[in-house]
Each structure stands twice: as structure tokens, then as C-alpha cells.
C-alpha positions as CSV (number, residue, x, y, z in Angstrom):
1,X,-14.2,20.4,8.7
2,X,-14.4,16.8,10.6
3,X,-18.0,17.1,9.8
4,X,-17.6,16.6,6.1
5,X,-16.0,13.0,7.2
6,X,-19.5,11.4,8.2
7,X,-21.5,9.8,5.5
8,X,-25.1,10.6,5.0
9,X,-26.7,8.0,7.4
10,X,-23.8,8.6,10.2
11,X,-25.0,12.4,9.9
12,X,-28.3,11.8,10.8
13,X,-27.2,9.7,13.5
14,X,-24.4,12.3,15.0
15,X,-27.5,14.3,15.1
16,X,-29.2,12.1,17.4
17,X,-26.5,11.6,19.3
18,X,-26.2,15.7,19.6
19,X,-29.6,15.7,21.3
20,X,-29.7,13.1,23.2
21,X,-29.8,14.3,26.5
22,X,-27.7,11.2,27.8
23,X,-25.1,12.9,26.6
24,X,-25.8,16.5,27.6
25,X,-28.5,19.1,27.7
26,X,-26.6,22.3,26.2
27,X,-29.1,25.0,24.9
28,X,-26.8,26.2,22.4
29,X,-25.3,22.9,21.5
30,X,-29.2,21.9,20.4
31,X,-29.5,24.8,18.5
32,X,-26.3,24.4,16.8
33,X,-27.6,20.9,15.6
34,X,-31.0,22.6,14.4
35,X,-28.7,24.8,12.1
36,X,-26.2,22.3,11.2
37,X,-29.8,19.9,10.7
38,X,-31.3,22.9,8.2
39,X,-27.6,23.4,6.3
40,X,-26.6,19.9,6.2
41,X,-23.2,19.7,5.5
42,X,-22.7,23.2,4.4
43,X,-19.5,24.8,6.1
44,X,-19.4,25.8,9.8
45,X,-16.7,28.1,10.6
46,X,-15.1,28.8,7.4
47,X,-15.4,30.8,4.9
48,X,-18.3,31.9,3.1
49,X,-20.3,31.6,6.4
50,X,-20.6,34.2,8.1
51,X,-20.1,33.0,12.1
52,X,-22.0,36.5,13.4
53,X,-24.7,34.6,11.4
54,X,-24.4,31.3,13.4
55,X,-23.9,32.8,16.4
56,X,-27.3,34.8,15.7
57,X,-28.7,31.3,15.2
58,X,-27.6,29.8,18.5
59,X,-27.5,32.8,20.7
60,X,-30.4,34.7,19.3
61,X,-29.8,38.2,19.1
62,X,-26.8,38.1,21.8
63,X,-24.3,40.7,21.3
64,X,-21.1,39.0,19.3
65,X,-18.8,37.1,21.1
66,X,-16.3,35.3,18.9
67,X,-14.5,33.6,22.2
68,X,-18.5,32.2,23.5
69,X,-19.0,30.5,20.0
70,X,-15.1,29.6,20.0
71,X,-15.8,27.4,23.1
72,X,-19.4,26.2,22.0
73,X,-17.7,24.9,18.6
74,X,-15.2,23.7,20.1
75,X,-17.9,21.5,22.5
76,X,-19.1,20.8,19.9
77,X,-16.0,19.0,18.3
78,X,-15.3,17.2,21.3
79,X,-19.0,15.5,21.0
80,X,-18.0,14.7,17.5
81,X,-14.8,12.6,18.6
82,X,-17.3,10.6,21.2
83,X,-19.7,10.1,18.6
84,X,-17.1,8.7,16.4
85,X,-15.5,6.6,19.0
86,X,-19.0,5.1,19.9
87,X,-19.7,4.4,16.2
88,X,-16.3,2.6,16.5
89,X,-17.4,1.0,19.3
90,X,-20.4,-0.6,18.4
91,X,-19.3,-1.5,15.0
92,X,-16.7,-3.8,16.7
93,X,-18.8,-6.6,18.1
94,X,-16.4,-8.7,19.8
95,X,-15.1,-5.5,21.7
96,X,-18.2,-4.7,23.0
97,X,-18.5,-8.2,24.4
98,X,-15.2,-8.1,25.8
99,X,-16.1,-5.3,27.9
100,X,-19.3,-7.0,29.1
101,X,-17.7,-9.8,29.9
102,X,-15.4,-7.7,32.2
103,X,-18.0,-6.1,33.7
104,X,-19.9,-9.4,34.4
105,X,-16.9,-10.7,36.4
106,X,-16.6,-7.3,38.3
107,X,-19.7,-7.3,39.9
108,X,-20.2,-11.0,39.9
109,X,-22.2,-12.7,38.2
110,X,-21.3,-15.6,37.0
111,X,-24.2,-16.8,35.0
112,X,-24.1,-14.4,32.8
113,X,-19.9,-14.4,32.6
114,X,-19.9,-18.1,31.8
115,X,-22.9,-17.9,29.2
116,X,-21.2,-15.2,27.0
117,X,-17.7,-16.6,27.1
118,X,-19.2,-19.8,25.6
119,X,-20.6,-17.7,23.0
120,X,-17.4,-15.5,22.4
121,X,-15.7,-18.5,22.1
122,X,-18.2,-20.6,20.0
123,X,-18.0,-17.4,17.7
124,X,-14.2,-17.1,17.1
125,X,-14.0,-21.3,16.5
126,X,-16.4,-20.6,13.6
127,X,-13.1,-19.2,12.3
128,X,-11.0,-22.2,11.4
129,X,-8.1,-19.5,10.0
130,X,-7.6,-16.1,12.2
131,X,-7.0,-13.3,9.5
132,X,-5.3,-10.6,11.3
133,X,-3.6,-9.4,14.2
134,X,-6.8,-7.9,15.6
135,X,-8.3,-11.7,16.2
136,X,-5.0,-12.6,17.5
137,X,-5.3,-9.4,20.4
138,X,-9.2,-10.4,21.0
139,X,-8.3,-14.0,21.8
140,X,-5.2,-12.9,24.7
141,X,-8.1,-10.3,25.9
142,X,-10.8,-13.2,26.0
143,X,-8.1,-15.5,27.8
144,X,-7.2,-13.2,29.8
145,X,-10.6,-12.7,31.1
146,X,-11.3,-16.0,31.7
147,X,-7.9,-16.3,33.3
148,X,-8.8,-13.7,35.7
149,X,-12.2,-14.4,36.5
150,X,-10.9,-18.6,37.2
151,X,-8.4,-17.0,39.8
152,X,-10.8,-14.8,41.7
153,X,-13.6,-17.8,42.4
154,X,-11.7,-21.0,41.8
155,X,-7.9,-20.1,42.4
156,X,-7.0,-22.2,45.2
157,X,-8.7,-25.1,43.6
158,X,-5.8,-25.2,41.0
159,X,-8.5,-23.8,38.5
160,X,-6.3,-20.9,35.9
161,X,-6.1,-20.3,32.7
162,X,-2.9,-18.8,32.7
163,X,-1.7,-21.6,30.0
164,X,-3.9,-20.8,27.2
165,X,-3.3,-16.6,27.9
166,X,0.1,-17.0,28.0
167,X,0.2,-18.9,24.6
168,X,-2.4,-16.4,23.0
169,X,-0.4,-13.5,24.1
170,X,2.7,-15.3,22.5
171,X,0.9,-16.0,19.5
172,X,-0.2,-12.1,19.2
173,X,3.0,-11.0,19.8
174,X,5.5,-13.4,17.7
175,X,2.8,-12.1,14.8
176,X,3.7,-8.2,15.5
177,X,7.6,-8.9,15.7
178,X,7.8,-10.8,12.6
179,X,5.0,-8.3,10.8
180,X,7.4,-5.2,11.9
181,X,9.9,-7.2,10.4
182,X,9.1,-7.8,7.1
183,X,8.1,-4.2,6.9
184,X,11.8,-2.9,7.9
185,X,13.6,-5.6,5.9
186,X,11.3,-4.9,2.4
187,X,12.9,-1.8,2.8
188,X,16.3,-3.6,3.4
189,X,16.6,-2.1,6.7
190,X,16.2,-4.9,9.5
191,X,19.4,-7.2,8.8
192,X,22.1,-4.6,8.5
193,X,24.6,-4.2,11.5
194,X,22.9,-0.4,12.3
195,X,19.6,-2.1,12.9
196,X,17.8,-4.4,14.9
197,X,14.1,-5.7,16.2
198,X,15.1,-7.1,19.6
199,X,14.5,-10.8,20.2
200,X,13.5,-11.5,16.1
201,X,16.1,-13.9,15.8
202,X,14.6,-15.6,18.6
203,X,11.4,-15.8,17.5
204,X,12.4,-17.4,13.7
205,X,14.1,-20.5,15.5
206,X,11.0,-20.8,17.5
207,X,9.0,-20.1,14.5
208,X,10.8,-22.9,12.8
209,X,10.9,-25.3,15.5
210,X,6.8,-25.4,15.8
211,X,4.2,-26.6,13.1
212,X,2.2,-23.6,13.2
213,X,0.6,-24.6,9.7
214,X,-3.0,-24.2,11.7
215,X,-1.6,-20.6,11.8
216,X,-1.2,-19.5,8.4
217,X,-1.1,-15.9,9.1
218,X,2.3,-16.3,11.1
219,X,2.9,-19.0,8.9
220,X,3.1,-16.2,6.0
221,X,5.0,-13.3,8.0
222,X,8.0,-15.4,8.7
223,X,8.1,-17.2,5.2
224,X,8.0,-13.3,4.1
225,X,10.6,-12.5,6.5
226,X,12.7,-15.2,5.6
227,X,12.8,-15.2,2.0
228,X,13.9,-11.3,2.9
229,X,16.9,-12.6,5.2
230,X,17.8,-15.2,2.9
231,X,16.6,-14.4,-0.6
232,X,18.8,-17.0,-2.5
233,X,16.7,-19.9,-1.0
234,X,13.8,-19.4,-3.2
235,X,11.9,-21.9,-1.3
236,X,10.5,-19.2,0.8
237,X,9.1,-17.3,-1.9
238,X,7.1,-20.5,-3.3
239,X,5.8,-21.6,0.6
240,X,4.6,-18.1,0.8
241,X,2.9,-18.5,-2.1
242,X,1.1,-21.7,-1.7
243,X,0.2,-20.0,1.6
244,X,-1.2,-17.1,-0.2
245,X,-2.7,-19.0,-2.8
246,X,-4.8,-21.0,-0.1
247,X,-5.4,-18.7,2.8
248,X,-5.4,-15.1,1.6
249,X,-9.3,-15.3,1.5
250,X,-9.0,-15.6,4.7
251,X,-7.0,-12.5,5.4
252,X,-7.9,-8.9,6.4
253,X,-7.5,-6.7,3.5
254,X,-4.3,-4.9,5.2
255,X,-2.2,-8.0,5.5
256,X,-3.2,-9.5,2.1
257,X,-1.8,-5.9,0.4
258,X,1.4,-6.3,2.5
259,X,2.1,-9.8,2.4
260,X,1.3,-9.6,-1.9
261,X,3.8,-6.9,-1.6
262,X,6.9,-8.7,-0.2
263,X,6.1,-11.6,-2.9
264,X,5.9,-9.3,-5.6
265,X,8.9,-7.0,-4.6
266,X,10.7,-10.4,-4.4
267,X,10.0,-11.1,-8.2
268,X,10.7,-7.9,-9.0
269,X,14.3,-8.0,-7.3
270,X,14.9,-11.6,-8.9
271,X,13.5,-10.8,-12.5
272,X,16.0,-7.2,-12.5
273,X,19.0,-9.8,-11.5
274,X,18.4,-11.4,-14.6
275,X,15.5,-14.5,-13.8
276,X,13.4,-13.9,-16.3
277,X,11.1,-16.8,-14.5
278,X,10.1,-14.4,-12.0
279,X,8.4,-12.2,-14.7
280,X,5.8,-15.2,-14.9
281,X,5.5,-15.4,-11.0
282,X,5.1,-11.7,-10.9
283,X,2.2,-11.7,-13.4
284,X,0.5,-14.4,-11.5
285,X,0.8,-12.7,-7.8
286,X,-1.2,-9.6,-10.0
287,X,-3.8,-11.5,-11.1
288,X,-4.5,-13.0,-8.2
289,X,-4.4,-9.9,-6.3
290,X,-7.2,-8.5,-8.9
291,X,-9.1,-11.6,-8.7
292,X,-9.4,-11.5,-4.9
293,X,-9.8,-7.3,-5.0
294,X,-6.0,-7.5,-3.1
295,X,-4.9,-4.8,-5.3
296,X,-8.2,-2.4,-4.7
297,X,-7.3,-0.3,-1.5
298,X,-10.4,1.7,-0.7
299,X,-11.8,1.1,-4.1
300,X,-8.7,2.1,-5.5
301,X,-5.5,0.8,-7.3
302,X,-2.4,2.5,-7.2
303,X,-0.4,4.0,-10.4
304,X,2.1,2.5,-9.7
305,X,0.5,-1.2,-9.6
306,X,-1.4,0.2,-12.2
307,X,1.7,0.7,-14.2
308,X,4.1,-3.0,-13.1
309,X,0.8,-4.8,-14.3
310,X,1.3,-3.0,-17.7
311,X,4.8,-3.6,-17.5
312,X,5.3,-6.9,-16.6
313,X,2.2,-8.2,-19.5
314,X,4.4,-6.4,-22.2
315,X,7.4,-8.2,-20.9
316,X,5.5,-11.5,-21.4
317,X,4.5,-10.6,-24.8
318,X,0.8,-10.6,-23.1
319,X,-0.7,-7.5,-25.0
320,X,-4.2,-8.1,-25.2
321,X,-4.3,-8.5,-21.6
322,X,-2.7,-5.5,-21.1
323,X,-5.0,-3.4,-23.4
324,X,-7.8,-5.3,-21.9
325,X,-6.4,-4.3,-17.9
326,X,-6.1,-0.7,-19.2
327,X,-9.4,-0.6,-20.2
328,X,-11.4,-2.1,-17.5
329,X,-9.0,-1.0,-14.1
330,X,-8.2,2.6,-15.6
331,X,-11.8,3.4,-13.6
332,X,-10.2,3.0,-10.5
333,X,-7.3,4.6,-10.9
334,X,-7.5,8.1,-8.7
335,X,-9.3,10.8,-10.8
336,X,-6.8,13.1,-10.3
337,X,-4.0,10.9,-11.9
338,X,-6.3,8.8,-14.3
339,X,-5.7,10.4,-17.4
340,X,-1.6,10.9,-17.0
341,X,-1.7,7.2,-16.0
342,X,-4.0,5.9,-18.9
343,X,-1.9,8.0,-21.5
344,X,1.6,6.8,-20.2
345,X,0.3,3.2,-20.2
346,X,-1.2,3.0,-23.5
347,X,2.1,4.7,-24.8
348,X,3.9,1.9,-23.1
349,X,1.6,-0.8,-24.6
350,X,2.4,0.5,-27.9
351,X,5.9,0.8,-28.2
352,X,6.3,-2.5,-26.7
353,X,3.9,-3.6,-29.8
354,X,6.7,-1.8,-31.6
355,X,4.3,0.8,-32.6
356,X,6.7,3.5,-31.8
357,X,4.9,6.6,-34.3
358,X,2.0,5.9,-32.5
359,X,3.4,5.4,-29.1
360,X,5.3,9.0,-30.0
361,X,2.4,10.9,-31.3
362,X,0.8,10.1,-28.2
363,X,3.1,11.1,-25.7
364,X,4.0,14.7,-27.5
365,X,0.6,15.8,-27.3
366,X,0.2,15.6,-23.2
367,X,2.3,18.0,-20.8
368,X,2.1,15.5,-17.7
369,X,2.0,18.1,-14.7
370,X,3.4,14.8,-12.2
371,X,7.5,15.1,-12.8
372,X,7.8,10.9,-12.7
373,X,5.1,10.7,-15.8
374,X,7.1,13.2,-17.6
375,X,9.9,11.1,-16.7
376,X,8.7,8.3,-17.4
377,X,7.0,9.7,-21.2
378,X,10.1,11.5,-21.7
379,X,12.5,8.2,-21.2
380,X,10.2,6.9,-23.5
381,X,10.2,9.1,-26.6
382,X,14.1,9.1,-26.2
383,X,14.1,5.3,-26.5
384,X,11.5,5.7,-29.6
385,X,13.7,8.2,-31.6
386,X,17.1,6.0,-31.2
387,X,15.5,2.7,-32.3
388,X,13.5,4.9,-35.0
389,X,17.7,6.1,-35.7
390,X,16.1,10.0,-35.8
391,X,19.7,11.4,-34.9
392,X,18.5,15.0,-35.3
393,X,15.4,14.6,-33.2
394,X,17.5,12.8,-30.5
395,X,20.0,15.4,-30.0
396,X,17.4,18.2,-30.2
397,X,15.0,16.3,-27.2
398,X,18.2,14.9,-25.1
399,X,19.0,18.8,-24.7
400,X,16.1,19.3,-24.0
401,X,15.4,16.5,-21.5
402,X,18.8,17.7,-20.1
403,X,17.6,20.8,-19.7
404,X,14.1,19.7,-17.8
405,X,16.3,17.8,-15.2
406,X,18.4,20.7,-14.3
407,X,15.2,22.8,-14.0
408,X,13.7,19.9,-12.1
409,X,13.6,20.4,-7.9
410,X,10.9,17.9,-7.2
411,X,13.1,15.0,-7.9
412,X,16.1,13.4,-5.9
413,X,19.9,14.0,-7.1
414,X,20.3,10.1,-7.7
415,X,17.2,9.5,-10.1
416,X,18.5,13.1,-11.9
417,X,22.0,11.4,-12.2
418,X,20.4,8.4,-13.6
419,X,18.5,9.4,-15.8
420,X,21.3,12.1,-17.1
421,X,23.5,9.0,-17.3
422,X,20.9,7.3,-20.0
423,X,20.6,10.5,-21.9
424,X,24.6,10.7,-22.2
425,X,24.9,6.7,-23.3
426,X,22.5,7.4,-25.2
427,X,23.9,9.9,-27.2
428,X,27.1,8.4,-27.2
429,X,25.7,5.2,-29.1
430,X,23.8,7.0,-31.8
431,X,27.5,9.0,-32.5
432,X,29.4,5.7,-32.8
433,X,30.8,4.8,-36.2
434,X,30.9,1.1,-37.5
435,X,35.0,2.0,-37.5
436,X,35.1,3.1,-33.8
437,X,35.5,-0.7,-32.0
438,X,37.5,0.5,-28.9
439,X,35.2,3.5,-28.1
440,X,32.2,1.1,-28.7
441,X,33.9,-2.0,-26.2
442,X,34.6,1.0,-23.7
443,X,31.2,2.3,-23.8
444,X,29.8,-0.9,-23.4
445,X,32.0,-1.9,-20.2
446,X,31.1,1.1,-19.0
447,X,26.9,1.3,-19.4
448,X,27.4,-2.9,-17.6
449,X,29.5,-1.3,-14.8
450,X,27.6,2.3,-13.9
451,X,24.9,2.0,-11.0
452,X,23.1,4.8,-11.8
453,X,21.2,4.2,-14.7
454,X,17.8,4.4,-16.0
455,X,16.5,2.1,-18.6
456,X,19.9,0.2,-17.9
457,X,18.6,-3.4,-19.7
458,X,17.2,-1.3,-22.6
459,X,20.7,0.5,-23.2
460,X,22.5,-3.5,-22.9
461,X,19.8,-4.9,-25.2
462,X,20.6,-1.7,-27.8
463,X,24.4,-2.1,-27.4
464,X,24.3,-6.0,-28.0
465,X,22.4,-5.5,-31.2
466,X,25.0,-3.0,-32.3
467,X,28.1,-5.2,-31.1
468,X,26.1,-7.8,-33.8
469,X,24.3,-5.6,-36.4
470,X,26.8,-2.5,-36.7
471,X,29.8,-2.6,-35.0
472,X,31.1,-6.8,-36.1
473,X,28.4,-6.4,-39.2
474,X,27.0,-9.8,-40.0
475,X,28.2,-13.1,-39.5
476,X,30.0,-14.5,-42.6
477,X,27.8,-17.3,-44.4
């Protein structure tokens, strides 16, 4: 129930707000907030309660009449969705003052109009950097305000503020065109010929053509959306993150998640095309997202960021970090995924640590109930047995594993392929003999050429130190 939503001190207020008799002066809507008062957040119109009960309550002693406490619930729902947009209301500050300023002009007086604009205005300077698109809306509704208030008393004296709107509504809006953009073109969406955010191209020339460094927030959209359009000029990359670097303390929480996002899924693309630089880059856009509590949504971090931090310290060779991260961040991980993602993690740590019977031990003795951990764990014990050269063990748990992705509905065709592509390299590499050079050059053109393929740099790192160690043998001394 929507109920269950409030916290404790909002509760006690909705119950106020139930009473009041501003609002209304329903009998039975009173008596429903005496019950729902004496059951606190117990539930109301489910299951085990007993609505002939409430309806008792409220109507006392009334014959039942299940379509009479229908519509007195349903009253009583519609005061909860005021209540919350009040609580809303108030909480938002500048809002609130926006609509007495509108009302001051309305009815005229000008005292008071001119004495809270000031202060509205004096307020926002105090912000030298505006940190989201909400400021960006409040300053076109306070210019506007002004605008319209100048051209009701002083109009024909030339007095408008029609300037400034105009260029805080163009500010506001070149923001949400080149924020919708980055989000269609990290999903690689917004410069292909079948889509298209009108006037975007527009707005990067004029983007470029201004200094809009006093606007860091733009500033950091388009350097996002550029490095998308043009990701071979890395210079993008680094001015969004010299940006971030400065100004992200600046930021609302929701844009610092995005824009850390774009400059990490940037790294990410770079480091998998072979730049292993971007590794480094990538680590440092994590830390500073933990540093700043970027990468805490809600209290929360992700298992998947959870998991590229863990990934990307064992690429660097940074393992006490890692072991350090997973012990101090696995609290925040969501309960309900906590233990699948500590266990995967810690397995991942220690077969990068090359200690793969440890690694394996751990992984055989938890059944992960989410299909991508058990992908994930079982990708992982099939590289353990091959560089551990248990033949037997491989083929047994590649049948199996073969077996799990046919059974498997929860997962798309392309990631089944892929990962039925490693398994079948896979086995075809531990089956090689020193003898067999053509099979071995064809296998290997062939795992460099495929697209779909999971643990695709693991499988060319494995085949490179069998074209040196097995297949050639040594170098001569």
C-alpha cells in the first residue's frame, strides 16, 4: 500500500494533514485516521485484515457495504497523493517562492514582488556553478516573472526583460538537448542514419562557438556528447574529465552518476580496443566516484560497478585494493544480491592472484540462483581447469555448461552463442597436439575473427602462450 511509502515522521504528519479540517471534515475519513493512528502501518485493505473489521471501525455497526468503504478508501488515497504533493511542495523552496512571486505580481503589489525577487536572486548568485537542470528551469521561471511583471507596469517605458528570459530559457534547453543526447548516443543510438534529436547539430556549433566555461554543467554534456560523436579525438574524454574533476562537487547526484558513466563507458570501449592506458583512467574515474559517494545511488552501489571496480584493480595488478574495496563496499551492495556478488568477486580476486584451487573451491560450493553470476562463476571455473590443464574435468563441466545454456530461457540468444563459442575454443585448444600446426593457425585466425565471444582476450592470451610454449616449443639458445 502507498501508505507503507511514508517514513515515520511523514506518517505522523499525513496524519495531521488527514484531520485538518482545511482540507476536509469527513466523519469516516477521521475515523479511518484514528484506526490507521492505533495500527500504524499495519495493512489496510489486504490481506490478513479483515475490511468487515475496518468498516466496523469507521462506520460503527453499519450493515457491510464493500462499495461505501471502496469509495471512502479510495478518498482516502486521493488525500494521500495531495499530501505527498504538498510535502513536495514545501520541500522545494525556490518553488514555493516562485509561486509567491507570481501571485505578488497578480494582485499587485509591487513591494513585496520587488523585495523577494532580490532575494530569489541574491539566493541563486550564492551559487557561483548551477548543478542541474532543475536550477537551469528555476532561473527561465524567475526571468520570466520579472519579464512579465516589467511589461505589465513599465512596458511602454522600454523597461523588459525579455533578454535575460530568452537566454535562460536557451541555456535550460541547449542543456536537455545535449543531456538526451548523450543518453541516446551511450547507447550508440543518436548518430546512426535511423535516428535523430532535431536541431543537436545546431546546438554543438553553437556550443562550440561560445565560452560557456562559467557553465560547467553544459560544458560537461557536450564534451560527453562529443567524445561519443567523435571518440578518436580523445581530447574530449580528458576536458570532461578536468571538468569532472573540478566541478562534480558541484553537481546533483543524478548528473554526476550519468556524466561518470559516459567517461567510464568511454575507457571501457578504448581499454577492450586494446589501450591498455584506459585501464588506469578507468580506475581513477572509480575512485573518484567513491570518494565523492558518485557511485552510492540511494545508499547503494550497483553489482555491476561493484564488479568493473574488482575487475579493473586485478587488471592493474592492484590486489590489495581490491580485497580492501570488497571488504568495506560489499555493505552496500543490495541484500538480496550481496552474497552472490561478494562470492563471485572474491573468486575473481583470487584467480587473478593465480590462486585458482582456491578461486575453484569457492565457486563449486555456491549454486548462484541470478543466471549472469552463474555465468559469470561458471566461465570462471572453465578458465581455472584449462590453465590448471585438468582435461577430464574440462570436458565433464563444458558438457555440462553446455547443457545449462540450452536449459537456460532467461538469457538472450547472442550472450548463449557467445558463451557456447568459448566453451567450443575452448575445448578445441586443450585437444590440440604439439604436431597439429595447421589446425592450431586455423583455430587461432578463427577465435581473432568470431564476434561472438566471451572471455575473447583470455582465449588470445591462452592461444599466444601455446603458439610459444607448445605448439613452436622454445626458442633455440
Amino acid at each position: 500500500m502507498a501508505l507503507h511509502t511514508l517514513e515515520p515522521k511523514a506518517f505522523v504528519r499525513f496524519l495531521k494533514f488527514l484531520r485538518s479540517p482545511y482540507i476536509q471534515e469527513h466523519r469516516g475519513i477521521l475515523r479511518l485516521a484514528d484506526f490507521i493512528e492505533a495500527n500504524r502501518l499495519e495493512t489496510i485493505g489486504q490481506e490478513p485484515l479483515e475490511r468487515s473489521n475496518l468498516y466496523c471501525y469507521i462506520f460503527e455497526n453499519q450493515i457491510y457495504d464493500d462499495l461505501k468503504l471502496r469509495h471512502l478508501l479510495s478518498d482516502a488515497l486521493r488525500l494521500l497523493e495531495e499530501f505527498v504533493a504538498v510535502e513536495k511542495f514545501y520541500d522545494d523552496r525556490h518553488y514555493l517562492e516562485l509561486n509567491k512571486l507570481h501571485y505578488y505580481k497578480d494582485k499587485g503589489l509591487d513591494k513585496h514582488f520587488v523585495g523577494l525577487e532580490r532575494q530569489m536572486r541574491a539566493d541563486m548568485l550564492k551559487n557561483d556553478v548551477f548543478g542541474s537542470e532543475y536550477m537551469y528551469y528555476k532561473k527561465f521561471l524567475l526571468e520570466r516573472e520579472l519579464n512579465q511583471y516589467l511589461a505589465d507596469r513599465e512596458g511602454r517605458k522600454g523597461k523588459i526583460n525579455v533578454t535575460n528570459a530568452s537566454q535562460a530559457l536557451d541555456d535550460f534547453f541547449i542543456l536537455q538537448k545535449l543531456r538526451y543526447g548523450c543518453m541516446q548516443a551511450n547507447y550508440g543510438k543518436v548518430f546512426s542514419a535511423s535516428f535523430q534529436l532535431f536541431l543537436l547539430e545546431e546546438i554543438l556549433d553553437f556550443v562550440a562557438s561560445k565560452d560557456l566555461s562559467h557553465q560547467p554543467l553544459i560544458m560537461a554534456y557536450y564534451q560527453s556528447l562529443m567524445m561519443f560523436k567523435y571518440p578518436d579525438d580523445e581530447r574530449y574524454f580528458f576536458e570532461l574529465k578536468e571538468v569532472l574533476h573540478k566541478d562534480s562537487p558541484h553537481f546533483d547526484q543524478t548528473h554526476n552518476v550519468e556524466l561518470f558513466k559516459f567517461a567510464q563507458n568511454y575507457c571501457i570501449g578504448k581499454a577492450n580496443m586494446g589501450k591498455k592506458t584506459y585501464l588506469q583512467e578507468l580506475f581513477d574515474l572509480f575512485q573518484t566516484s567513491l570518494s565523492h559517494n558518485i557511485a552510492l545511488v540511494n545508499g547503494e552501489l550497483s553489482p555491476s560497478n561493484f564488479k568493473n571496480m574488482v575487475t579493473v584493480a586485478c587488471h592493474l595488478g592492484k590486489f590489495d585494493w581490491a580485497q580492501e574495496f570488497i571488504g568495506r563496499y560489499s555493505a552496500f551492495l543490495p541484500e538480496d544480491q550481496r552474497n552472490n556478488s561478494v562470492t563471485m568477486n572474491t573468486a575473481l580476486l583470487y584467480w587473478s592472484t593465480r590462486k585458482l584451487s582456491d578461486a575453484a573451491r569457492l565457486l563449486s560450493r555456491v549454486e548462484f540462483d541470478d543466471p549472469f553470476y552463474a555465468l559469470d562463476a561458471k566461465s570462471l571455473l572453465l578458465k581455472i581447469y584449462f590453465e590448471q590443464d585438468e582435461k577430464e574435468v574440462l570436458f565433464s563441466f563444458c558438457e555440462s555448461f553446455r547443457m545449462y545454456l540450452k536449459r537456460n530461457k532467461l538469457v538472450s540468444k547472442a550472450h548463449i552463442n557467445s558463451y557456447n563459442n568459448l566453451i567450443s575454443f575452448t575445448v578445441k585448444l586443450i585437444k590440440l597436439k604439439p604436431e597439429q600446426r595447421e589446425k592450431f593457425d586455423k583455430i587461432k585466425k578463427d577465435i581473432q575473427e568470431i564476434k561472438l565471444l566471451n572471455n575473447k582476450g583470455w582465449l588470445i592470451e591462452q592461444v599466444q602462450k601455446m603458439d610459444k610454449d607448445y605448439i613452436r616449443g622454445p626458442e633455440p639458445i
